[in-house]
N, CA, C and O atoms as a Maestro MAE file, in Angstrom:
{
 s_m_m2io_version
 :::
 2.0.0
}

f_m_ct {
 s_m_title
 :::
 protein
 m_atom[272] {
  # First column is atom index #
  i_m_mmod_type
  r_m_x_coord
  r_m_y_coord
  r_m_z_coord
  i_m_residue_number
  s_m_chain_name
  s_m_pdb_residue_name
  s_m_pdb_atom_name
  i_m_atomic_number
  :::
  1 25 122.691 146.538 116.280 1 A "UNK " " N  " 7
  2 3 123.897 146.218 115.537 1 A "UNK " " CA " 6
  3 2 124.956 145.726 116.520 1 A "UNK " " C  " 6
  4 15 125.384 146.395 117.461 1 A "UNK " " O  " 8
  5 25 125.311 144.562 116.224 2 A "UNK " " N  " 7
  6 3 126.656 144.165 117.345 2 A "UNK " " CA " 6
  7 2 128.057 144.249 116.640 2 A "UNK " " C  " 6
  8 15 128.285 144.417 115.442 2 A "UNK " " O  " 8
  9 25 128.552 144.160 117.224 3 A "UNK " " N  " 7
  10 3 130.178 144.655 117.112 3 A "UNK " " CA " 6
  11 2 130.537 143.679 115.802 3 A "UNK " " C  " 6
  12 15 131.327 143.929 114.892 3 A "UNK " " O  " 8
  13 25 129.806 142.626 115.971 4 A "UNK " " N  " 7
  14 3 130.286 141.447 114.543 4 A "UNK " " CA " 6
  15 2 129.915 142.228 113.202 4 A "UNK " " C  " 6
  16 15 130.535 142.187 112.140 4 A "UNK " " O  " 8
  17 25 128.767 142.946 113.495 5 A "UNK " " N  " 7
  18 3 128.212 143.555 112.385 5 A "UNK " " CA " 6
  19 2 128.917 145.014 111.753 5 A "UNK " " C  " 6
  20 15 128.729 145.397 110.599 5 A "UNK " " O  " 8
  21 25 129.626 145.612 112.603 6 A "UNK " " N  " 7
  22 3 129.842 146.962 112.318 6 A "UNK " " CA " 6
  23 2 130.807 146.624 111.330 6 A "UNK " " C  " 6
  24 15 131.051 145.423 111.214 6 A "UNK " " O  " 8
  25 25 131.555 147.618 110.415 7 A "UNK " " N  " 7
  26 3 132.427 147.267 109.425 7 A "UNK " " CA " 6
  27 2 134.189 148.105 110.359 7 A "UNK " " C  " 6
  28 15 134.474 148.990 111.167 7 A "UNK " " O  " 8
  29 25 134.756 147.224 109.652 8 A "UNK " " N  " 7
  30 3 136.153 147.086 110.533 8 A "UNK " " CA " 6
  31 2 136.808 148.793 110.238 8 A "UNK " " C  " 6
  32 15 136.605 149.392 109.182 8 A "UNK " " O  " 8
  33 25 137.467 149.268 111.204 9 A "UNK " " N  " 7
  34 3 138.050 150.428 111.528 9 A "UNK " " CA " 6
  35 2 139.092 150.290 110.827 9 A "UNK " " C  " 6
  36 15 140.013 149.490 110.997 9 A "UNK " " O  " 8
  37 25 138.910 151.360 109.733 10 A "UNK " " N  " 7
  38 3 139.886 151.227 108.452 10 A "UNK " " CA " 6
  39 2 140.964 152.646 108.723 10 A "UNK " " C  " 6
  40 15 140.154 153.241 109.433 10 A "UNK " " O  " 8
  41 25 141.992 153.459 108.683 11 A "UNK " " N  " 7
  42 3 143.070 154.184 108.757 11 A "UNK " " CA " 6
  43 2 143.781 154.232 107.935 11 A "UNK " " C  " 6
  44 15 144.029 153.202 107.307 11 A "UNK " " O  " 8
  45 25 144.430 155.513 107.590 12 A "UNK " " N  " 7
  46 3 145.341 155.865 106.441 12 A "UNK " " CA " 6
  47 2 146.711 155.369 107.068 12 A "UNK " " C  " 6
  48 15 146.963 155.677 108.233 12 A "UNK " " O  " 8
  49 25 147.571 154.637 106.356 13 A "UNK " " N  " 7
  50 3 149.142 154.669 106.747 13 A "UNK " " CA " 6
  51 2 149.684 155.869 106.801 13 A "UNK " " C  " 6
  52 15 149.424 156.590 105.838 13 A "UNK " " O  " 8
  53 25 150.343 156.300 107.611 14 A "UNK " " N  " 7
  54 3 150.968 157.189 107.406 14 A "UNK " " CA " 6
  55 2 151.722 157.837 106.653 14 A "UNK " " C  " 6
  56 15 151.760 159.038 106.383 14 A "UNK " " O  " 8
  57 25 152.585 156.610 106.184 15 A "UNK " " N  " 7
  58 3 153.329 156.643 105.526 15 A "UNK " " CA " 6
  59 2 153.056 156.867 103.964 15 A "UNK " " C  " 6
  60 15 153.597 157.724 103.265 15 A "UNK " " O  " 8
  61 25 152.037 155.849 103.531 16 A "UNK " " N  " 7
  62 3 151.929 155.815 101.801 16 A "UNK " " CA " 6
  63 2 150.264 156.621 102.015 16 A "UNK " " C  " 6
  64 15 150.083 157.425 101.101 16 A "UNK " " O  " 8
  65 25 149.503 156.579 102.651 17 A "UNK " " N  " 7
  66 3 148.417 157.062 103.043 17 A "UNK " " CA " 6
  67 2 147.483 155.918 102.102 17 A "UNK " " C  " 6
  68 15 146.686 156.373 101.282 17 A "UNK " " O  " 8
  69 25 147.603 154.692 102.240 18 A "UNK " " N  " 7
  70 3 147.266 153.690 101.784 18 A "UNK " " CA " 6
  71 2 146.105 153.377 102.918 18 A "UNK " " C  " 6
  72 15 146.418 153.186 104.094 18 A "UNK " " O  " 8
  73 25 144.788 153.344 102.476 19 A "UNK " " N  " 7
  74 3 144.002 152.839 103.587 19 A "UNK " " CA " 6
  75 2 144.110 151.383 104.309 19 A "UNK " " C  " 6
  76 15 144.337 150.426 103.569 19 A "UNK " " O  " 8
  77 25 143.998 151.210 105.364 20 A "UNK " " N  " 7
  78 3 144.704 149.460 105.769 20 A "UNK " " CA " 6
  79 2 143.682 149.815 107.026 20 A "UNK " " C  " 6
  80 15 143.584 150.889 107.619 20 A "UNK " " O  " 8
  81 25 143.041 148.731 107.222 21 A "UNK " " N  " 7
  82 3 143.002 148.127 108.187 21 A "UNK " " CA " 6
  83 2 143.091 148.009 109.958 21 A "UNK " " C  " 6
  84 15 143.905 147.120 110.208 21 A "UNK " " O  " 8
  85 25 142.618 148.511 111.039 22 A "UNK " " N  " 7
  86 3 143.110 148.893 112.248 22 A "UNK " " CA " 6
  87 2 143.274 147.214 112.871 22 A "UNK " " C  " 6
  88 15 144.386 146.697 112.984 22 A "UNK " " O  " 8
  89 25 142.192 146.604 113.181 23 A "UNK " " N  " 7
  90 3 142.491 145.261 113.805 23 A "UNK " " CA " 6
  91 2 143.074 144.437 113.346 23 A "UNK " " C  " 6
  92 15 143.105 144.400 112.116 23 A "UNK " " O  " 8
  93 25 143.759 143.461 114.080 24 A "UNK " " N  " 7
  94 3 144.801 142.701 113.306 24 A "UNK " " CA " 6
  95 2 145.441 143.181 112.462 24 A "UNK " " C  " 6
  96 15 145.342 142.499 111.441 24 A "UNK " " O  " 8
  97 25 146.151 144.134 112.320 25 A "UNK " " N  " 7
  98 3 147.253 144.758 111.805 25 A "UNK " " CA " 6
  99 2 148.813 144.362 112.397 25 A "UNK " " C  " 6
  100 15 149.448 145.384 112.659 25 A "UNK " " O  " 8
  101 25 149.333 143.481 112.580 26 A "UNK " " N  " 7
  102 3 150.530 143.833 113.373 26 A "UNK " " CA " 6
  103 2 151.529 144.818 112.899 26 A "UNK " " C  " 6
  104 15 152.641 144.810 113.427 26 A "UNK " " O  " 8
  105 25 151.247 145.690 111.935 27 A "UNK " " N  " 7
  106 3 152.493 147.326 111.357 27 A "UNK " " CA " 6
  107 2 151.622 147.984 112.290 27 A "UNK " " C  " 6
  108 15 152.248 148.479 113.227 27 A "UNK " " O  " 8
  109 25 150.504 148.131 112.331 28 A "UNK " " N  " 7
  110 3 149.623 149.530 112.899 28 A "UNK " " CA " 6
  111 2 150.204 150.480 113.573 28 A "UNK " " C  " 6
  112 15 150.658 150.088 114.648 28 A "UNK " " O  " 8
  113 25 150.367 151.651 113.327 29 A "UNK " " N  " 7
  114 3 148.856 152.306 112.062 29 A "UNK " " CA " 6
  115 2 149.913 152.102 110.562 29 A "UNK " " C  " 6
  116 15 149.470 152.452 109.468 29 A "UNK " " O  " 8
  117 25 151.065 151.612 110.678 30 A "UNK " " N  " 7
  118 3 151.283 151.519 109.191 30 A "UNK " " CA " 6
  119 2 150.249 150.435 108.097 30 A "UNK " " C  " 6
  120 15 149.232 149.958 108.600 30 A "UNK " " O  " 8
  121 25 150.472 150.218 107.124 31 A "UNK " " N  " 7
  122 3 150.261 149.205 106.009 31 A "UNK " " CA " 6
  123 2 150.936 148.145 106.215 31 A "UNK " " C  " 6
  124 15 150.468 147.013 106.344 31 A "UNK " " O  " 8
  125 25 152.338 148.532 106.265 32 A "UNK " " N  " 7
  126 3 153.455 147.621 106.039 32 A "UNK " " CA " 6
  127 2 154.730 147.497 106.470 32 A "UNK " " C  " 6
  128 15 155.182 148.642 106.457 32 A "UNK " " O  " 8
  129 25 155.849 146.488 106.975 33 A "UNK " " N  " 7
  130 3 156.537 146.154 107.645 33 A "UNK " " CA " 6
  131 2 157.671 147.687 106.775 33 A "UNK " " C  " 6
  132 15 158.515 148.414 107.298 33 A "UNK " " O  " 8
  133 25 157.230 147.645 105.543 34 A "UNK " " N  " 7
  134 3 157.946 148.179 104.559 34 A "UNK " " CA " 6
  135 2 157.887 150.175 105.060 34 A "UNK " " C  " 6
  136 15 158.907 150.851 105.190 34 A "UNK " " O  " 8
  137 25 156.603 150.655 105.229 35 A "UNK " " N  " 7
  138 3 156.468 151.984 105.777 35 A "UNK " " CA " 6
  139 2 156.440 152.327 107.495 35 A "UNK " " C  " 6
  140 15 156.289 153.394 108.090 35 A "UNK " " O  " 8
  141 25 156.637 151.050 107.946 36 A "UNK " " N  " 7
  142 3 157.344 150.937 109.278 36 A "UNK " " CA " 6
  143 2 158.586 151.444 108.860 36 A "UNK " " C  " 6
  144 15 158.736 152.665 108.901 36 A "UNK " " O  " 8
  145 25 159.494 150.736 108.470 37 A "UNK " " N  " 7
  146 3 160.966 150.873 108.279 37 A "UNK " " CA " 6
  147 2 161.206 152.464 107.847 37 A "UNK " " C  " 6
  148 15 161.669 153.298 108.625 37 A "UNK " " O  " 8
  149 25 160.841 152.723 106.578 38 A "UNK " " N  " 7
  150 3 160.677 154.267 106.253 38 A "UNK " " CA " 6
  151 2 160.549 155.720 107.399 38 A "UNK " " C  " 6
  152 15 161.186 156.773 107.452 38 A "UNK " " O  " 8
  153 25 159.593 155.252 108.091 39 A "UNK " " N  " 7
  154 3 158.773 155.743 108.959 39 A "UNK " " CA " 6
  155 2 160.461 156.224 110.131 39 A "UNK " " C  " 6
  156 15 161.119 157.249 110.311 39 A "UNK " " O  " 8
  157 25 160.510 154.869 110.617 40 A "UNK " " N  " 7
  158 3 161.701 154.693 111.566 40 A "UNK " " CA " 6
  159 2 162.916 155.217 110.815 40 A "UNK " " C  " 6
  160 15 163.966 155.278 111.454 40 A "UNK " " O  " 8
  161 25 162.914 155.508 109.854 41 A "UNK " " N  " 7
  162 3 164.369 156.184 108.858 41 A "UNK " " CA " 6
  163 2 164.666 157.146 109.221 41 A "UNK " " C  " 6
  164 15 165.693 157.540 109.772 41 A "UNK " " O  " 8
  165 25 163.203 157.911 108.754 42 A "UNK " " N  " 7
  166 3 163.179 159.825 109.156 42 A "UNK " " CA " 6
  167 2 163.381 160.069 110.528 42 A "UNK " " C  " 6
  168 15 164.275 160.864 110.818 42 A "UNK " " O  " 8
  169 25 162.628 159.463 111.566 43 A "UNK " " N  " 7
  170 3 163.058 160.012 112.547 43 A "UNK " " CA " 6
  171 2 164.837 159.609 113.255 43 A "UNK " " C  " 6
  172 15 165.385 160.345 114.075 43 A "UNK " " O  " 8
  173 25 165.400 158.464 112.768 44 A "UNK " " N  " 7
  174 3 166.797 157.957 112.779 44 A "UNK " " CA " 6
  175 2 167.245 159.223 111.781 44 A "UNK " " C  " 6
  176 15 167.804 159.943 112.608 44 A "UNK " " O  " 8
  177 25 167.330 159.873 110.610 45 A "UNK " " N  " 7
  178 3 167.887 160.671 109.615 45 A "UNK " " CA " 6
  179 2 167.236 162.207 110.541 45 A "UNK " " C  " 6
  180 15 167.803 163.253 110.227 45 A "UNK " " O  " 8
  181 25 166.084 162.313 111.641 46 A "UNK " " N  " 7
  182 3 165.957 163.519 111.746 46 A "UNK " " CA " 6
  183 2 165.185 164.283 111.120 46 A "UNK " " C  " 6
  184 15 165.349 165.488 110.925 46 A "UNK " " O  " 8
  185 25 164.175 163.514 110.724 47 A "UNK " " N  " 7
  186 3 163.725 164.834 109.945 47 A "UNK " " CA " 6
  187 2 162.686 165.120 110.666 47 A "UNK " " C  " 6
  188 15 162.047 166.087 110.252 47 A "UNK " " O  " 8
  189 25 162.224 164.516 111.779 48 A "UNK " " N  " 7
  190 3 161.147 164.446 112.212 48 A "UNK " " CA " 6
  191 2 161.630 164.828 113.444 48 A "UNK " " C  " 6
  192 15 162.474 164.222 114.106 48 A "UNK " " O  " 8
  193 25 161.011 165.956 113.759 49 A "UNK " " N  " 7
  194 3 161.328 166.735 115.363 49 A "UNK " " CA " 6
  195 2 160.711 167.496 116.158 49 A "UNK " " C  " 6
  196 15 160.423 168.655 115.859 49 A "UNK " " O  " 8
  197 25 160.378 166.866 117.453 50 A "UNK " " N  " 7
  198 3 159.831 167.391 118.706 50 A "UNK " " CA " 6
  199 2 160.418 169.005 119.106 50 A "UNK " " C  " 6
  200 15 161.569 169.242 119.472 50 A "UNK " " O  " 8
  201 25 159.535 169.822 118.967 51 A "UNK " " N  " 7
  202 3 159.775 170.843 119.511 51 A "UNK " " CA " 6
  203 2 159.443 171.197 120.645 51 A "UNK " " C  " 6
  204 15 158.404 170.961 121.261 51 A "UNK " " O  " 8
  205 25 161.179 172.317 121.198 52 A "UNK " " N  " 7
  206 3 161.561 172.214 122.598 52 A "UNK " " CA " 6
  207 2 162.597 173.495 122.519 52 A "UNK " " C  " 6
  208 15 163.082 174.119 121.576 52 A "UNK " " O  " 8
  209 25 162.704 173.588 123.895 53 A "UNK " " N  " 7
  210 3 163.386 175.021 124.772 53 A "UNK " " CA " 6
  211 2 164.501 173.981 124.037 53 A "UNK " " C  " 6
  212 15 164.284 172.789 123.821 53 A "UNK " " O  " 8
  213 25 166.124 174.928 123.602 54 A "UNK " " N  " 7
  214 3 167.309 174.844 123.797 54 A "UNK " " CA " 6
  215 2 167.730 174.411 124.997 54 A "UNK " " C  " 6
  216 15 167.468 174.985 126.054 54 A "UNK " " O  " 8
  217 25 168.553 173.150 124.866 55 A "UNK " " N  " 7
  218 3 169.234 172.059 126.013 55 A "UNK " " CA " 6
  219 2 170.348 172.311 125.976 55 A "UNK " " C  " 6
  220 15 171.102 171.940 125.076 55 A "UNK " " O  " 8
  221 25 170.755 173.178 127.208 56 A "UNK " " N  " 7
  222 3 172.398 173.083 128.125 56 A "UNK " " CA " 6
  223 2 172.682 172.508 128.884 56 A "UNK " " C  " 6
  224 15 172.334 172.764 130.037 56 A "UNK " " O  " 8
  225 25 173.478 171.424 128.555 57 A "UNK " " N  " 7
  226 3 174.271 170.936 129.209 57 A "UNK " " CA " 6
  227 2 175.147 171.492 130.579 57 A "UNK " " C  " 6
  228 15 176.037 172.329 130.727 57 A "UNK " " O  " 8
  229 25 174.575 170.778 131.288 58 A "UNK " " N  " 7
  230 3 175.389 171.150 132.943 58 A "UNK " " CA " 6
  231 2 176.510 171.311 132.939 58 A "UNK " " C  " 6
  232 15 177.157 170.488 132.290 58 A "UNK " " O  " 8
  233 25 177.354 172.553 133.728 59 A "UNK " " N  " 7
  234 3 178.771 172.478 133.428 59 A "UNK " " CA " 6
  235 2 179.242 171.340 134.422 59 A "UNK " " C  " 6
  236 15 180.339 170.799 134.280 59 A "UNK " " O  " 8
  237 25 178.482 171.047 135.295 60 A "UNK " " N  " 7
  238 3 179.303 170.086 136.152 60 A "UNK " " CA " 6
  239 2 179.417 168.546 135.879 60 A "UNK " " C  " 6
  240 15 178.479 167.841 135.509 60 A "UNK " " O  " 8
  241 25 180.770 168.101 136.128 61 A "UNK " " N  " 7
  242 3 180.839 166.670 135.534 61 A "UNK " " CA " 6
  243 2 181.475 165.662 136.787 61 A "UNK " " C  " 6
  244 15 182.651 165.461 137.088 61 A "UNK " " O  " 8
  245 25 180.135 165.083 137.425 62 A "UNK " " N  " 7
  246 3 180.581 164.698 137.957 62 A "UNK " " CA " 6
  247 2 182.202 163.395 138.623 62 A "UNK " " C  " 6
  248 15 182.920 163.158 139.594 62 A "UNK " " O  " 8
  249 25 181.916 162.979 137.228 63 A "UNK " " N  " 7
  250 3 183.030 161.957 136.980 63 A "UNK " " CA " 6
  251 2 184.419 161.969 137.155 63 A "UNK " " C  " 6
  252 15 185.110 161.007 137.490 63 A "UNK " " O  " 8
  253 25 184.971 163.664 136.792 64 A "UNK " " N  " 7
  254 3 185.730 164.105 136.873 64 A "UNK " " CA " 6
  255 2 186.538 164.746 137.991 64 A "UNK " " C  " 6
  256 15 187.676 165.217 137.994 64 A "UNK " " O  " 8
  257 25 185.666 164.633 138.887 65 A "UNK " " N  " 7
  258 3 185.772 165.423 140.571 65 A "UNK " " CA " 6
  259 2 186.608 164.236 141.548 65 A "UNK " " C  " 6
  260 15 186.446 163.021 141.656 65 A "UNK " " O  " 8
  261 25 187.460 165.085 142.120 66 A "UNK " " N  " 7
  262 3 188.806 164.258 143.080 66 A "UNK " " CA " 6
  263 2 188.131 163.796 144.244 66 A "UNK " " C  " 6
  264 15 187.577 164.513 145.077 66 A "UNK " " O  " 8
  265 25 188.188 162.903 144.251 67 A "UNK " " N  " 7
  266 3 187.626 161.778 145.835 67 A "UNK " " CA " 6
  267 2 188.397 162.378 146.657 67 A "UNK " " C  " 6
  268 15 189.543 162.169 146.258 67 A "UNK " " O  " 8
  269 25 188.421 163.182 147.838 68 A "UNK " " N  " 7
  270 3 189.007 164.116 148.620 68 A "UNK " " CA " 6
  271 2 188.811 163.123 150.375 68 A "UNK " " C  " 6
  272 15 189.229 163.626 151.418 68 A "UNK " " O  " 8
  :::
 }
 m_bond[271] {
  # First column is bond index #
  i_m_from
  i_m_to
  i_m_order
  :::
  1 1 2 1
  2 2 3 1
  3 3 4 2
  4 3 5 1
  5 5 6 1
  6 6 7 1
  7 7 8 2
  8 7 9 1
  9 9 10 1
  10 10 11 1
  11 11 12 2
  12 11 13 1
  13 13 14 1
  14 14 15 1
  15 15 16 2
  16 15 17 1
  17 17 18 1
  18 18 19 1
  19 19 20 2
  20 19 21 1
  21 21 22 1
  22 22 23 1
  23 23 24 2
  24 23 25 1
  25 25 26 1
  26 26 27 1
  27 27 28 2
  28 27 29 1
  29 29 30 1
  30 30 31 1
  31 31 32 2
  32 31 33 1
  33 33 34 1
  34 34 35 1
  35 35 36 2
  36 35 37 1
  37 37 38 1
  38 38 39 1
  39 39 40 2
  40 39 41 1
  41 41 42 1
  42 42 43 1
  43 43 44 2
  44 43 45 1
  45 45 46 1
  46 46 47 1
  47 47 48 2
  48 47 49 1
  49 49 50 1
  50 50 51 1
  51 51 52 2
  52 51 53 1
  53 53 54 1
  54 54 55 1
  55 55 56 2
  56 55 57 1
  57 57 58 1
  58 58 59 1
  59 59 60 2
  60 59 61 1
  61 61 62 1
  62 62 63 1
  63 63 64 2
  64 63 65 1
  65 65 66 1
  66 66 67 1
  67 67 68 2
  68 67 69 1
  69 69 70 1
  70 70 71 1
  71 71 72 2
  72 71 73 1
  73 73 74 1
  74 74 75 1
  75 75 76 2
  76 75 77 1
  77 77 78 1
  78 78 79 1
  79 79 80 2
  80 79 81 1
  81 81 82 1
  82 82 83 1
  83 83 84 2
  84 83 85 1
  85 85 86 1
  86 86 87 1
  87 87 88 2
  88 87 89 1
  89 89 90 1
  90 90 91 1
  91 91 92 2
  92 91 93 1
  93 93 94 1
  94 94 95 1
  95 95 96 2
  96 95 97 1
  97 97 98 1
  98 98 99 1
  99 99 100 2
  100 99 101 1
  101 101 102 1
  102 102 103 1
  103 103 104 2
  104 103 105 1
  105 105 106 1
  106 106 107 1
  107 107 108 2
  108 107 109 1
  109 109 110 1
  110 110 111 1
  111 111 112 2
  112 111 113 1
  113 113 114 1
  114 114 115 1
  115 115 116 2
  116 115 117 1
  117 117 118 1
  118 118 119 1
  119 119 120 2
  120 119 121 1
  121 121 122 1
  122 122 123 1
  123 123 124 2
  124 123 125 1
  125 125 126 1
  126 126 127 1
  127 127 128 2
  128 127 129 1
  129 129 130 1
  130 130 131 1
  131 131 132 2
  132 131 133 1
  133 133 134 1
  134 134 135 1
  135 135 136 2
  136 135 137 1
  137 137 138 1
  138 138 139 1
  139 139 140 2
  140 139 141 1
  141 141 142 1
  142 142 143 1
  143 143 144 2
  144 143 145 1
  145 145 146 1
  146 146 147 1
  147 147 148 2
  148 147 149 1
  149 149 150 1
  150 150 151 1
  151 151 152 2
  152 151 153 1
  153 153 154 1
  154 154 155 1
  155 155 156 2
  156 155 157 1
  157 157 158 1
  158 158 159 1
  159 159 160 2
  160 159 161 1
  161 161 162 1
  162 162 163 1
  163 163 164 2
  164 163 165 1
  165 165 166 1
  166 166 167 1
  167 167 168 2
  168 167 169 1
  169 169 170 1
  170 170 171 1
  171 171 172 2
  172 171 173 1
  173 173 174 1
  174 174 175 1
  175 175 176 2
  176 175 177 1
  177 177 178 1
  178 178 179 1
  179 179 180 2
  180 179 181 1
  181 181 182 1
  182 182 183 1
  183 183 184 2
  184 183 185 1
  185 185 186 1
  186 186 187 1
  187 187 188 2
  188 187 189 1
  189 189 190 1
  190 190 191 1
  191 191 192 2
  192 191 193 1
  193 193 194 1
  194 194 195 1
  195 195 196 2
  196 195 197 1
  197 197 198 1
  198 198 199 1
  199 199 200 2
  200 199 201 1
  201 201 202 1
  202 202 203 1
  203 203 204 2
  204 203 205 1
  205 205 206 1
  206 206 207 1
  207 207 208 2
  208 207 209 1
  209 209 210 1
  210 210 211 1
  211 211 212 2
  212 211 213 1
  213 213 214 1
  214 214 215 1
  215 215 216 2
  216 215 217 1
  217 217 218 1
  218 218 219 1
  219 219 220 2
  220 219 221 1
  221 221 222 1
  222 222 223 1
  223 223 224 2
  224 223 225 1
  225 225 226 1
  226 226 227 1
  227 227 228 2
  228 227 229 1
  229 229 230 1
  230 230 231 1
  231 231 232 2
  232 231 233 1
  233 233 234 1
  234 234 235 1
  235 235 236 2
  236 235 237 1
  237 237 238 1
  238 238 239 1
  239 239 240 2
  240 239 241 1
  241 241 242 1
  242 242 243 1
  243 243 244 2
  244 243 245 1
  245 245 246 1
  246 246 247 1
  247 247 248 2
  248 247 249 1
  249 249 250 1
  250 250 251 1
  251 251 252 2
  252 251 253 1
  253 253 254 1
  254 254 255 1
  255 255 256 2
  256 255 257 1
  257 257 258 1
  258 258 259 1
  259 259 260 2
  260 259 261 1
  261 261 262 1
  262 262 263 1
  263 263 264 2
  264 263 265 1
  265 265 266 1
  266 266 267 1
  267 267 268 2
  268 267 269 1
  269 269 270 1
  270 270 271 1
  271 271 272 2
  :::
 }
}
């Protein structure tokens, strides 16, 4: 069986869970330019989040310090 023969690598969108297509896809792994955008919403709106240790901020600022 050669690679011409095998049947094309198909994937759920993420988004709509619409089966589409892996090669020649230019959304991939979405469907569509449309669950791209969506996609890019949630994580812009947050809903979508990397979990992590609590981030403190350094008390020191450098910017603020007298050229002596």
């Amino acid at each position: 069986m050669t690679e011409k023969d095998a049947m094309p690598l198909k994937v759920k969108c993420p988004t709509c869970r619409k089966e589409t297509e892996w090669e020649n896809n230019r959304h991939r792994p979405f469907c569509s330019d449309r669950c791209q955008l969506i996609d890019l919403g949630a994580w812009t709106n947050e809903r979508y989040r990397i979990p992590s240790d609590e981030f403190e901020p350094a008390d020191r600022d450098d910017d603020d310090e007298e050229v002596r």
